[in-house]
py3Dmol code that shows the C-alpha trace and the ligand (Angstrom):
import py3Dmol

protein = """\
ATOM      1  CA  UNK A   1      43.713   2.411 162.917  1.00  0.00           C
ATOM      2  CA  UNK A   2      44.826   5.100 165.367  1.00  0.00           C
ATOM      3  CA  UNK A   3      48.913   5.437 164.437  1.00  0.00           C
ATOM      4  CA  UNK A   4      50.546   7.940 167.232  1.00  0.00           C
ATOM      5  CA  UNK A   5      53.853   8.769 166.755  1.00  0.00           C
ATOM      6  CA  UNK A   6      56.117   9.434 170.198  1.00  0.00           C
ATOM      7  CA  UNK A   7      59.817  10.777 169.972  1.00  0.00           C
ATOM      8  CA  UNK A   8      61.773   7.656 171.324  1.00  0.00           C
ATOM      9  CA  UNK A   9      60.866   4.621 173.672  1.00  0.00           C
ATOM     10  CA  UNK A  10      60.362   5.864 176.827  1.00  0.00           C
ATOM     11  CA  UNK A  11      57.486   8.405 175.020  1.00  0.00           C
ATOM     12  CA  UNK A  12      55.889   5.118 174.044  1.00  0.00           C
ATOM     13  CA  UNK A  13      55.939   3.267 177.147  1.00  0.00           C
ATOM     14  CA  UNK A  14      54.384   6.268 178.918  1.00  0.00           C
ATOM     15  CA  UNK A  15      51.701   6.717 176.283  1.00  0.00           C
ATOM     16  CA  UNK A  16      51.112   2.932 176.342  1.00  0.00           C
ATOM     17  CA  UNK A  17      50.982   3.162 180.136  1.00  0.00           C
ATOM     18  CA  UNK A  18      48.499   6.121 180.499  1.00  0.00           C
ATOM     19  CA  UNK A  19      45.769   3.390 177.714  1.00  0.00           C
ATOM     20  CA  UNK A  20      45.982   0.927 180.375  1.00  0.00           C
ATOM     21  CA  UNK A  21      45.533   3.051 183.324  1.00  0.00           C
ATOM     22  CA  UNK A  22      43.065   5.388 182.333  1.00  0.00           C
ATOM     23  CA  UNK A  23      41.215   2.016 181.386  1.00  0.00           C
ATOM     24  CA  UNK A  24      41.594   0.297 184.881  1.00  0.00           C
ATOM     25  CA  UNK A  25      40.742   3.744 186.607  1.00  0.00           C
ATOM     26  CA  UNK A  26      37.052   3.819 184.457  1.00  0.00           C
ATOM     27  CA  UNK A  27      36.613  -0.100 185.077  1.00  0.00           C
ATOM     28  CA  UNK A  28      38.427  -1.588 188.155  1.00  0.00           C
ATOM     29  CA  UNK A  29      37.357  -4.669 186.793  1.00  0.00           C
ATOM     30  CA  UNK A  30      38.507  -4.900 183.664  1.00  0.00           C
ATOM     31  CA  UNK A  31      39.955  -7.750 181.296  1.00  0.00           C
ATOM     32  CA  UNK A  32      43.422  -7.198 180.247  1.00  0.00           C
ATOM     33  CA  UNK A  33      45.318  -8.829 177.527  1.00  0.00           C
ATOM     34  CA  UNK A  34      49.099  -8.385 178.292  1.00  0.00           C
ATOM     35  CA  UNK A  35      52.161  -9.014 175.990  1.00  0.00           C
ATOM     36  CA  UNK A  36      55.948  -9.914 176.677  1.00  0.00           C
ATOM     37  CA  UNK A  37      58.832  -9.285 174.903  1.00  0.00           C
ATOM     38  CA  UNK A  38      61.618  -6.379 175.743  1.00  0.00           C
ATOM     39  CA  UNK A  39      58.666  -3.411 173.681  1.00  0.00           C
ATOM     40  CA  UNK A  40      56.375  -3.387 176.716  1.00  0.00           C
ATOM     41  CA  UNK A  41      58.926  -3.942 179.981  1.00  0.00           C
ATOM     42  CA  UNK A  42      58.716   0.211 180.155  1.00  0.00           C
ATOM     43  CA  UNK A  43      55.067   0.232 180.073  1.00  0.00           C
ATOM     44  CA  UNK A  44      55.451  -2.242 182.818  1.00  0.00           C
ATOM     45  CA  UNK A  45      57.668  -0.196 184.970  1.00  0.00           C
ATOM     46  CA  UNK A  46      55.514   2.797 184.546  1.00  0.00           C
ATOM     47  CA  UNK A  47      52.611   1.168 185.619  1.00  0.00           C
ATOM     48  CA  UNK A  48      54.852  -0.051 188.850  1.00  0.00           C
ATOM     49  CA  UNK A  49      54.980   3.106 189.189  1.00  0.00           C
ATOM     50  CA  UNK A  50      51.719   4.318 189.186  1.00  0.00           C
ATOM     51  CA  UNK A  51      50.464   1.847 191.395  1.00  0.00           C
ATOM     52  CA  UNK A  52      53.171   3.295 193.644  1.00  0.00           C
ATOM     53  CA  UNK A  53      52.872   6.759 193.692  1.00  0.00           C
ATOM     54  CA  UNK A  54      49.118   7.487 192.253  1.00  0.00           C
ATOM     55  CA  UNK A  55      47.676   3.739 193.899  1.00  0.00           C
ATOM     56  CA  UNK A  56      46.561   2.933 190.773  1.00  0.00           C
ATOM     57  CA  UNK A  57      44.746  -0.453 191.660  1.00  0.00           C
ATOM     58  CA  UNK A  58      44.974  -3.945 190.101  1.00  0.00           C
ATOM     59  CA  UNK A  59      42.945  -5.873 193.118  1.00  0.00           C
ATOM     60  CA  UNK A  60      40.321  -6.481 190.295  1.00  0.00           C
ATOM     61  CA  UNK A  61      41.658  -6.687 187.196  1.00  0.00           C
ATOM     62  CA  UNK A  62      42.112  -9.453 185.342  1.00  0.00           C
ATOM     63  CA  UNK A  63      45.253 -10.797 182.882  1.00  0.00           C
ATOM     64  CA  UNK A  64      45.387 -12.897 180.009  1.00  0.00           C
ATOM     65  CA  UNK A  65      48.433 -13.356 178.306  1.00  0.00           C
ATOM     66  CA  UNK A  66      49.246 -13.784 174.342  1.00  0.00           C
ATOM     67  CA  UNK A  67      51.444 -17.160 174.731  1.00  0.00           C
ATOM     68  CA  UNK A  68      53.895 -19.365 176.356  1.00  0.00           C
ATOM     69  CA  UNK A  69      57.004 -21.804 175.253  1.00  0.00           C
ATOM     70  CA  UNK A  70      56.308 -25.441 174.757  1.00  0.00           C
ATOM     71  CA  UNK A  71      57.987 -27.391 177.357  1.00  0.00           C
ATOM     72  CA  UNK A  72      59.075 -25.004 180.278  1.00  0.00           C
ATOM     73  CA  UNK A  73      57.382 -24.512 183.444  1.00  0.00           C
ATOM     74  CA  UNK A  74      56.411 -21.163 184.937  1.00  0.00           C
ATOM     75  CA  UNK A  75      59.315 -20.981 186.921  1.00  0.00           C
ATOM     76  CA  UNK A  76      61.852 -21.411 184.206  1.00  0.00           C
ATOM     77  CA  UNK A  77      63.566 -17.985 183.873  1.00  0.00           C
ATOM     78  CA  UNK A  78      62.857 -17.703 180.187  1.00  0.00           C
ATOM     79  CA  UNK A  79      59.198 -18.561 180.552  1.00  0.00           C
ATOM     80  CA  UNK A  80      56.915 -15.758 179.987  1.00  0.00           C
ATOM     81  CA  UNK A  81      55.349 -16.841 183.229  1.00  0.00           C
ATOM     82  CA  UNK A  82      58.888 -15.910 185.000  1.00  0.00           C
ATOM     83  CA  UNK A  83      59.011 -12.851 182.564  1.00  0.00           C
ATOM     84  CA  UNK A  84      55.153 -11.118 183.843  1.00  0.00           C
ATOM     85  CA  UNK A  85      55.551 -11.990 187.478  1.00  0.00           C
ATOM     86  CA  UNK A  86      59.366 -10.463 187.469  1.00  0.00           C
ATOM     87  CA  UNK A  87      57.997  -7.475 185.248  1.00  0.00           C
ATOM     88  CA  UNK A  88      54.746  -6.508 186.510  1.00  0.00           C
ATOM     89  CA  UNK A  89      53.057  -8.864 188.502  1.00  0.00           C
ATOM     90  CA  UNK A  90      54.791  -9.405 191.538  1.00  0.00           C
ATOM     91  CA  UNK A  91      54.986  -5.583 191.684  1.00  0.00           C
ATOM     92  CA  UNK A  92      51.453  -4.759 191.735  1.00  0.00           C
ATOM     93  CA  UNK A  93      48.064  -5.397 193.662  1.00  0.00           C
ATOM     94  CA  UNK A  94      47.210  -7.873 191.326  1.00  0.00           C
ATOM     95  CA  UNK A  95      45.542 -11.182 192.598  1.00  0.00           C
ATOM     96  CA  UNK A  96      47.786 -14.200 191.362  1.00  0.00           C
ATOM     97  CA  UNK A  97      44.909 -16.355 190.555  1.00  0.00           C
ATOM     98  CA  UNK A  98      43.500 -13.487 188.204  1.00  0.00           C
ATOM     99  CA  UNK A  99      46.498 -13.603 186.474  1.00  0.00           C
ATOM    100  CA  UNK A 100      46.338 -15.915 182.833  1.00  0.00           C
ATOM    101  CA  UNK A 101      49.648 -17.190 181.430  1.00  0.00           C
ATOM    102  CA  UNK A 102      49.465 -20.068 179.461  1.00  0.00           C
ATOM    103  CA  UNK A 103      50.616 -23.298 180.679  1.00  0.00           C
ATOM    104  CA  UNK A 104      53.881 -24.550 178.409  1.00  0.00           C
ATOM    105  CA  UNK A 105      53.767 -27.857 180.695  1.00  0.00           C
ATOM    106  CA  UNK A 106      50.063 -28.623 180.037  1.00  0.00           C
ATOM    107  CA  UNK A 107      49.704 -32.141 179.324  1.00  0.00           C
ATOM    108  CA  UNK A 108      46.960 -32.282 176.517  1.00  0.00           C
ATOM    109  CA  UNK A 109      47.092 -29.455 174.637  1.00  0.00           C
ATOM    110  CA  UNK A 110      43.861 -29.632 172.311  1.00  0.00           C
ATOM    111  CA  UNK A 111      42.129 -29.325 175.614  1.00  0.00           C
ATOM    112  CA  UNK A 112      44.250 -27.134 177.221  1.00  0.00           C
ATOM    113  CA  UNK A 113      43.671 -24.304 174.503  1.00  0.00           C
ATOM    114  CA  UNK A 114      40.107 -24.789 174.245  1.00  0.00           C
ATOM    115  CA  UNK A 115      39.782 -24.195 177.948  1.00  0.00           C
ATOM    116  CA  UNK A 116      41.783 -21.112 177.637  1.00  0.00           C
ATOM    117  CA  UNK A 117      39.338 -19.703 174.562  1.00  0.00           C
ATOM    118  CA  UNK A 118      36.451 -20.776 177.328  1.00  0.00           C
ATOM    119  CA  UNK A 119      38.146 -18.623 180.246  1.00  0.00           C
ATOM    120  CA  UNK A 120      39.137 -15.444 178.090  1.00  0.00           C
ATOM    121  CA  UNK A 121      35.196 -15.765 177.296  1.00  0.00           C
ATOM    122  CA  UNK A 122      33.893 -16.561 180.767  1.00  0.00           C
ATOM    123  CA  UNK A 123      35.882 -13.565 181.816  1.00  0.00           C
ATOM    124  CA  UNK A 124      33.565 -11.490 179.322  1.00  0.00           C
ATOM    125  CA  UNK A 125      36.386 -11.244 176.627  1.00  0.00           C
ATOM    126  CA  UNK A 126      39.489  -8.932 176.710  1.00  0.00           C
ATOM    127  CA  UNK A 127      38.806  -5.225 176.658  1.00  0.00           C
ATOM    128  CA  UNK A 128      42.189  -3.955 176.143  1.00  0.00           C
ATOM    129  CA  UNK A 129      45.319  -6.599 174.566  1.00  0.00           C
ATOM    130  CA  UNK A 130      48.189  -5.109 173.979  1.00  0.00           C
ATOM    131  CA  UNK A 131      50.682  -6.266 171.466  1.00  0.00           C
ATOM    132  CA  UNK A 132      54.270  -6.493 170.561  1.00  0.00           C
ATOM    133  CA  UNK A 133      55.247  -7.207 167.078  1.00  0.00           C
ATOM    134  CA  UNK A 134      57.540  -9.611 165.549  1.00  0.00           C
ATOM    135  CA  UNK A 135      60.243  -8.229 162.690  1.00  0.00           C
ATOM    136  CA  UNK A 136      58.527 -10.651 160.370  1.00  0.00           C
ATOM    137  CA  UNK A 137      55.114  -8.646 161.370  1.00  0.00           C
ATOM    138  CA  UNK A 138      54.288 -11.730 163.882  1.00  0.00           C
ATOM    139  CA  UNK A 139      51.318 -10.521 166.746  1.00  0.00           C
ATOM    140  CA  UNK A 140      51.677 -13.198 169.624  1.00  0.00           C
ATOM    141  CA  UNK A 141      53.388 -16.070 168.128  1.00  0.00           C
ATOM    142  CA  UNK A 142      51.000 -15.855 164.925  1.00  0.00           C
ATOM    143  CA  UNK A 143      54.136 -16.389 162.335  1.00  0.00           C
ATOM    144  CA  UNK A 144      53.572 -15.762 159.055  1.00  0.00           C
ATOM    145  CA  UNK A 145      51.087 -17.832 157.317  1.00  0.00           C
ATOM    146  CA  UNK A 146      49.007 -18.402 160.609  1.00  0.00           C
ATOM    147  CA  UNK A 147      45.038 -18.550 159.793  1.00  0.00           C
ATOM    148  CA  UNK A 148      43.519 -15.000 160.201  1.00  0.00           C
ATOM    149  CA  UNK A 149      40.815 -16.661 161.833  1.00  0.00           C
ATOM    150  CA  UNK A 150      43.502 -18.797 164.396  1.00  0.00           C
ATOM    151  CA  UNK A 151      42.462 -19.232 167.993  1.00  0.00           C
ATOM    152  CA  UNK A 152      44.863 -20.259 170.890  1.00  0.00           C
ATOM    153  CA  UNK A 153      47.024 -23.297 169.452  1.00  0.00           C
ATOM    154  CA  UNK A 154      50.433 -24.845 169.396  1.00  0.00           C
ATOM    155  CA  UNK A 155      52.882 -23.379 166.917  1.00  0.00           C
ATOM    156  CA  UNK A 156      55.938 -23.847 165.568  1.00  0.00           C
ATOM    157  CA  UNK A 157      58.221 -20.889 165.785  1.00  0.00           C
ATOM    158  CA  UNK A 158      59.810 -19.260 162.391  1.00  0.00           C
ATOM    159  CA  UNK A 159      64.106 -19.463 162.264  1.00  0.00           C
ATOM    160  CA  UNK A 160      63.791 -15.432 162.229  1.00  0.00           C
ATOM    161  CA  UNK A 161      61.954 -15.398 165.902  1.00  0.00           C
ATOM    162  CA  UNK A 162      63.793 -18.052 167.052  1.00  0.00           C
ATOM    163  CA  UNK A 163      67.038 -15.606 165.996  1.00  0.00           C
ATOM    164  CA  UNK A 164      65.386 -12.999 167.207  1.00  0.00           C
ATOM    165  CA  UNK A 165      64.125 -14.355 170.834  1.00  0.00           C
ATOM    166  CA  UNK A 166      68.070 -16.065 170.917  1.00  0.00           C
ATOM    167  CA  UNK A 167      69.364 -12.641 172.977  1.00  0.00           C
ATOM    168  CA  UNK A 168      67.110 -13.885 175.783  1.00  0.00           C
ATOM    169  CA  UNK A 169      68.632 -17.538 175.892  1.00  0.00           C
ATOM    170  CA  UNK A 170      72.333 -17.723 175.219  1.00  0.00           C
ATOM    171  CA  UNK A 171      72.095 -19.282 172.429  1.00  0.00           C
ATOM    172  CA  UNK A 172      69.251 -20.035 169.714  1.00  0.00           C
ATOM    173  CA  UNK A 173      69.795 -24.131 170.518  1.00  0.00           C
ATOM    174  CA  UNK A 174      68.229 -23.573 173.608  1.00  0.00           C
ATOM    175  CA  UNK A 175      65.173 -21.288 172.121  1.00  0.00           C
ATOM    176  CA  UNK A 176      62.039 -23.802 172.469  1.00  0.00           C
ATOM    177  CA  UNK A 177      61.051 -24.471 168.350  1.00  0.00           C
ATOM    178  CA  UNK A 178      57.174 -24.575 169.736  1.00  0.00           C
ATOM    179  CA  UNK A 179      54.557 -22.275 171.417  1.00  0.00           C
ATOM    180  CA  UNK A 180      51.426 -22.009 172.642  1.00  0.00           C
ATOM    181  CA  UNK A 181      49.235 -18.869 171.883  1.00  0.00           C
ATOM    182  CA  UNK A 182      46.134 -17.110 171.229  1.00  0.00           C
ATOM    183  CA  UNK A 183      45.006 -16.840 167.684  1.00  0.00           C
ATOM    184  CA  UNK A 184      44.452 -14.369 165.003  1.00  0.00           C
ATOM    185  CA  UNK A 185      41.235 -14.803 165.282  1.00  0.00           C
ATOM    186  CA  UNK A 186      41.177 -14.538 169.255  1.00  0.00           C
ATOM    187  CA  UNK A 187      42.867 -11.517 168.933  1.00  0.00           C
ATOM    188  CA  UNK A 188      40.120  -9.495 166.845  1.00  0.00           C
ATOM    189  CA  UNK A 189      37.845 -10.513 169.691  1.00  0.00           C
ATOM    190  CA  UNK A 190      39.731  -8.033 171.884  1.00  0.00           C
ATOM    191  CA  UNK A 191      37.309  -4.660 172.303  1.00  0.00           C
ATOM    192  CA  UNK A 192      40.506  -2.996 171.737  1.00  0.00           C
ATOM    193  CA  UNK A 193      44.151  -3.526 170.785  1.00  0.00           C
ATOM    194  CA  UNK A 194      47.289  -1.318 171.791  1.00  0.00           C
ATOM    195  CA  UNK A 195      49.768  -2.462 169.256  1.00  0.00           C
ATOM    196  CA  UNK A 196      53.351  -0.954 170.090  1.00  0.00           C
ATOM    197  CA  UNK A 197      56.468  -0.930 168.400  1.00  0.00           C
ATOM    198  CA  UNK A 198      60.177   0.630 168.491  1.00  0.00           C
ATOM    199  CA  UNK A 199      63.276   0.831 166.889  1.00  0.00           C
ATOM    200  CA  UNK A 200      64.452   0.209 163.526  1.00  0.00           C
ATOM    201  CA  UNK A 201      64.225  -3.420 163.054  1.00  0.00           C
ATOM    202  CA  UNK A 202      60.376  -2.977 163.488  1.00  0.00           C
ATOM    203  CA  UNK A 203      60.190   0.008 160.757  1.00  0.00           C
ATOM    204  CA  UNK A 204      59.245  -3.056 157.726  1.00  0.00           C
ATOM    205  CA  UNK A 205      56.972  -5.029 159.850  1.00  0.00           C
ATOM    206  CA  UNK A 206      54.766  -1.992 160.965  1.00  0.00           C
ATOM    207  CA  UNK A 207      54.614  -0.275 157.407  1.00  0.00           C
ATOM    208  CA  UNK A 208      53.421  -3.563 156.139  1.00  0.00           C
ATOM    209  CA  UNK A 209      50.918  -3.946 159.293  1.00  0.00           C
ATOM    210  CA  UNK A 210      49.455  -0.255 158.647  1.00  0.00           C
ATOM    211  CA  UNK A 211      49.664   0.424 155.283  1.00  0.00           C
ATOM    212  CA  UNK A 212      50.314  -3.230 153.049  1.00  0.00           C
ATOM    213  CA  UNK A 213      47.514  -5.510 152.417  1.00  0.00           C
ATOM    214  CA  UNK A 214      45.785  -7.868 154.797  1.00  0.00           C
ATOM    215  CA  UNK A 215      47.535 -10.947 154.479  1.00  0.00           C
ATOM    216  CA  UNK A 216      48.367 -13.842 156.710  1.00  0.00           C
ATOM    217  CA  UNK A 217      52.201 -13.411 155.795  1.00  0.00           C
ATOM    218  CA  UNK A 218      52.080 -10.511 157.960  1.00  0.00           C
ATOM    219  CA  UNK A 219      49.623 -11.411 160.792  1.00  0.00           C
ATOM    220  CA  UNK A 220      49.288  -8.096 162.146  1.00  0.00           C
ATOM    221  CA  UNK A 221      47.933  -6.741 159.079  1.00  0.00           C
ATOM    222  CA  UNK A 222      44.567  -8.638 160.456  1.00  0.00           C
ATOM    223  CA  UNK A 223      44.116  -5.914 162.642  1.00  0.00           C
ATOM    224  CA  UNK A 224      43.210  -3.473 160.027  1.00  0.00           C
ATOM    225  CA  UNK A 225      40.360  -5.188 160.243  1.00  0.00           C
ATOM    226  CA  UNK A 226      39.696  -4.527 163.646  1.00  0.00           C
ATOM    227  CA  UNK A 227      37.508  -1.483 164.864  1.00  0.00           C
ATOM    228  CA  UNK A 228      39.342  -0.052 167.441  1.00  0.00           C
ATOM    229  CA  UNK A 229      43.513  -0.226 167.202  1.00  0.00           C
ATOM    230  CA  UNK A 230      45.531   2.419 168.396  1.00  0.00           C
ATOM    231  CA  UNK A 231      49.263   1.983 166.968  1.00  0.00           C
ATOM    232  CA  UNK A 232      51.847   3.426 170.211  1.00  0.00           C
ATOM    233  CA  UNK A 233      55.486   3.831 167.711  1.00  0.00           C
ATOM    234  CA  UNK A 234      58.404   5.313 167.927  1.00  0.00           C
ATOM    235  CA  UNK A 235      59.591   7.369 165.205  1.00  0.00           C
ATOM    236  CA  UNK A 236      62.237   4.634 164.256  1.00  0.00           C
ATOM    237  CA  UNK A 237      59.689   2.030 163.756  1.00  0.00           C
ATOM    238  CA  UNK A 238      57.477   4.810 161.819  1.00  0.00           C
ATOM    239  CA  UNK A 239      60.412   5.660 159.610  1.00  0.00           C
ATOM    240  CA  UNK A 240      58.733   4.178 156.554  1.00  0.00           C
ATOM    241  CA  UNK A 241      55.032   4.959 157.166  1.00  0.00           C
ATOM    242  CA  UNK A 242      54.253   7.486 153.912  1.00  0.00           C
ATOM    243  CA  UNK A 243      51.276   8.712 155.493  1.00  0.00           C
ATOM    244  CA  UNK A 244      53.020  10.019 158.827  1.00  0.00           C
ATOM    245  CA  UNK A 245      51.943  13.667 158.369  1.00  0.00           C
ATOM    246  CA  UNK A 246      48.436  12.714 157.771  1.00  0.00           C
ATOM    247  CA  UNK A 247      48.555  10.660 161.010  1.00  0.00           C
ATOM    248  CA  UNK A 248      49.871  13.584 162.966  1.00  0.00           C
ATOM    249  CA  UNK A 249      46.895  15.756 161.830  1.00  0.00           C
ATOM    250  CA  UNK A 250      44.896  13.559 162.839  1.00  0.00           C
ATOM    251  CA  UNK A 251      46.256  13.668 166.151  1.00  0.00           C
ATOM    252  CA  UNK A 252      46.121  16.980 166.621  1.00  0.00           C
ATOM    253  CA  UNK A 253      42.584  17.090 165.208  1.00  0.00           C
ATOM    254  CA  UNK A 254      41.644  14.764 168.102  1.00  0.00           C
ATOM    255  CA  UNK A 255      43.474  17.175 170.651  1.00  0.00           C
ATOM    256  CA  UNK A 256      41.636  20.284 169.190  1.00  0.00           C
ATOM    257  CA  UNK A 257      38.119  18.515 169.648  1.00  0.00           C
ATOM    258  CA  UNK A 258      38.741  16.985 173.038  1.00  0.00           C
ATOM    259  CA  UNK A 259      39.983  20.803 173.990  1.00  0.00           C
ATOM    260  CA  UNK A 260      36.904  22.346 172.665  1.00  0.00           C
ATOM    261  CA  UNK A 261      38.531  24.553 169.830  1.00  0.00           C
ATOM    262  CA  UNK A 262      35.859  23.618 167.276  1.00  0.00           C
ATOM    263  CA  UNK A 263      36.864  26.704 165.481  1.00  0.00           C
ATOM    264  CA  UNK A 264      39.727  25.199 164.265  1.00  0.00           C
ATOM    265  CA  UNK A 265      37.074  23.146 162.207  1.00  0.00           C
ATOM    266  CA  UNK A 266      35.289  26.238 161.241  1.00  0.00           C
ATOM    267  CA  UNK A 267      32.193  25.287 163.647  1.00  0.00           C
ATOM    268  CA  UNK A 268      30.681  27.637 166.031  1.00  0.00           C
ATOM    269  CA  UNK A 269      32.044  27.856 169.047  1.00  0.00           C
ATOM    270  CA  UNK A 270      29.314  29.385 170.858  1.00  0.00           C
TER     271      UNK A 270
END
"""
ligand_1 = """\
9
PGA
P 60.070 -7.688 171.285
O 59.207 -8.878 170.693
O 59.136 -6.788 172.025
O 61.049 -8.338 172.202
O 60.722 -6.987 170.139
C 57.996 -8.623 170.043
C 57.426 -9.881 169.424
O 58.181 -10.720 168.921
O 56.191 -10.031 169.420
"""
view = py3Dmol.view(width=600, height=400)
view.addModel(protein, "pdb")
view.setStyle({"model": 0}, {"cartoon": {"style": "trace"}})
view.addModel(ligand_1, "xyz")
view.setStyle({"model": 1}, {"stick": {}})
view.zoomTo()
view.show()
């Protein structure tokens, strides 16, 4: 896993920002897997802005995103529906009907997931998801426990998200107790995962994601597994990674290679 290391927030939602839009410059038509939650609202806004100011152009791409509450409708202000069209959507060049949210209202749901595996793949797969993560080390709404090898499904949310997602309702009666979202296992599929994190209350969660065991108590651990993760943090949600200097090297490693300076590696440079 790629772990990069930005001073504060706003560092991450810019480096987040320049992933996705140096992926949708090189392939116009790309699949993207998109994430809510309050982490990625500045990666949002900077991509408003690029779209703005640079015309960086959404007419092709494609969305998919992680999950959706049981029960309301895409116009309910809480849904994440609501949430990606306020955020990004309705912002950008996007075409609505490329745009993927799942469908809390959908009548039969066994179905209803299936055909969302069957679009993601008709699509050609995700090529880029990016990914909030839970304080109980939750990607999507994969709570602990969840099936590494999950696809998109209904589940029932833990009493720590529900506390957690409460700030966004009024009150944690009104949280929905079900979702429906993309699996584990539907995850991995992705070509490539942006996983980004910040602030304290995520420091636990990602030091068990990078550096505990894979285990499904802490379903973001699964994507050690993956081949291609690149970890966005902030250096409160790093605080208790113990190989943060190593992960800086490595950084700068990457910098001095991409620059040319092979010396640096004691190679020719000539
Ligand atoms: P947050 O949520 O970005 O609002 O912290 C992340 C998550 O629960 O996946």
């Amino acid at each position: 896993m790629r772990v990069i290391v930005e001073k504060d927030k706003e560092g991450v939602s810019r480096r987040a920002a320049q992933f996705v839009a140096n992926l949708v410059r090189r392939r116009p038509t790309c699949v993207l897997g998109l994430a809510t939650g309050s982490t990625p609202l500045g990666m949002y806004a900077e991509l408003i802005r690029m779209h703005r100011e640079e015309g960086l152009d959404f007419s092709r791409v494609v969305t998919f995103n992680l999950d959706e509450y049981v029960g309301l409708s895409g116009s309910h202000p809480q849904s994440y529906r609501h949430f990606m069209q306020q955020s990004l959507f309705d912002h950008i060049n996007i075409d609505p009907r490329d745009t993927h949210v799942p469908d809390g209202r959908a009548l039969d749901f066994e179905n209803y997931c299936e055909q969302y595996e069957r679009l993601i793949a008709e699509e050609g797969g995700i090529d880029l998801q990016v990914l909030g993560i839970g304080s109980d080390g939750h990607i999507a709404f994969n709570e602990p426990g969840s099936s590494l090898g999950s696809r998109t499904r209904l589940k029932t949310l833990t009493e720590e998200t529900v506390r957690d997602n409460a700030r966004f309702f009024g009150s944690e009666k009104e949280v929905p107790r079900l979702a429906i979202t993309m699996g584990v296992g539907t995850i991995l599929e992705s070509r490539q995962c942006l996983l980004l994190a910040a602030g304290d209350s995520k420091a636990r969660a990602i030091r068990d994601t990078i550096e505990g065991p894979i285990t499904a108590q802490v379903t973001a651990s699964a994507l050690q597994l993956h081949r291609d993760v690149i970890a966005v943090l902030d250096e409160e949600a790093a605080r208790l990674l113990e190989r943060r200097a190593y992960y800086r090297e490595v950084e700068q490693a990457q910098a001095a290679l991409q620059a040319g300076q092979l010396g640096k590696f004691g190679m020719p440079t000539s």
